[in-house]
PABA-346998 format. One record per residue (C-alpha): residue in three letters; x, z, y. Coordinates in steps of 0.05 Angstrom, whole numbers, padded with zeros to 5 digits, always signed. Example, Ala and Ser with C-alpha at 12.3 -4.5 7.8 and 13.67 -1.06 7.14 Angstrom:
BEGIN
ala+00246+00156-00090
ser+00273+00143-00021
END
This chain:
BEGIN
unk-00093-00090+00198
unk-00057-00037+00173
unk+00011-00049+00115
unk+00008-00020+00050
unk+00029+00058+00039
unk+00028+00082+00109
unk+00010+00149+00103
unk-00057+00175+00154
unk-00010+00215+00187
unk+00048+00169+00198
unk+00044+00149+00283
unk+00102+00109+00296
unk+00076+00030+00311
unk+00008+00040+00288
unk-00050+00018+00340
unk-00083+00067+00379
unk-00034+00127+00361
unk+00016+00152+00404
unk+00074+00206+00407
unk+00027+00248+00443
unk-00031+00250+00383
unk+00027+00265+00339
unk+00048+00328+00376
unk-00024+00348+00390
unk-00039+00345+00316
unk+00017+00382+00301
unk-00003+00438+00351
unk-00073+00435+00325
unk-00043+00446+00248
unk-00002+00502+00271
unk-00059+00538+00311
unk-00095+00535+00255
unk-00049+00561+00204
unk-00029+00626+00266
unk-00104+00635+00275
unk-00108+00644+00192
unk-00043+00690+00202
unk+00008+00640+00171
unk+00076+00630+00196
unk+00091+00559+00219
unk+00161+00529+00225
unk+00173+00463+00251
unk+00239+00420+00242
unk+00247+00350+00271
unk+00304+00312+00253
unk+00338+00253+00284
unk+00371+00207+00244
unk+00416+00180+00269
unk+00440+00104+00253
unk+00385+00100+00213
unk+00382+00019+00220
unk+00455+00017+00206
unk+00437+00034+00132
unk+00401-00029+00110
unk+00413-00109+00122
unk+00382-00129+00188
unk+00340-00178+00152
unk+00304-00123+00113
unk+00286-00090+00177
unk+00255-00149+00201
unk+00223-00180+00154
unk+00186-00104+00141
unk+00170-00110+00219
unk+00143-00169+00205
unk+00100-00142+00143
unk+00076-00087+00174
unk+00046-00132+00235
unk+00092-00101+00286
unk+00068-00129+00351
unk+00131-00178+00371
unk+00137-00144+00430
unk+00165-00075+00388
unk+00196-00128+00340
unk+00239-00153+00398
unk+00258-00082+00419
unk+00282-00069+00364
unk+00312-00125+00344
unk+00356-00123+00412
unk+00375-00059+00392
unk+00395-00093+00318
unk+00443-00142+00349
END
């Protein structure tokens, strides 16, 4: 099952998508977009304490929501305490 408002092209805990089909899909966009003669930028950013900026119990209970497999929900909640 997937949660509400995840976007088709959001990768991160979703079944059967990995980091790797993220950066091949965003090669594939930006061959495209060359082979049309479009510039492409890309810009990745990595924020940082970004689970430092909401309760704890938010965080899991949207884990828990989102039907994070527990063992992703126990990864990160190690990292949470």
């Amino acid at each position: 099952m997937v949660g509400p408002d995840l976007a088709d092209n959001q990768y991160g805990f979703r079944q059967g998508r990995s980091t790797v089909d993220a950066i091949m899909r965003v090669k594939a966009l930006a061959e495209e977009a060359v082979s049309r003669g479009e510039v492409v930028l890309a810009v990745s950013l990595d924020i940082a304490n970004a689970f430092n900026t909401m309760p704890w119990s938010c965080i899991r209970e949207a884990l828990v929501y989102h039907e994070v497999p527990l063992y992703l929900r126990r990864i990160v909640g190690a990292y949470l305490s």
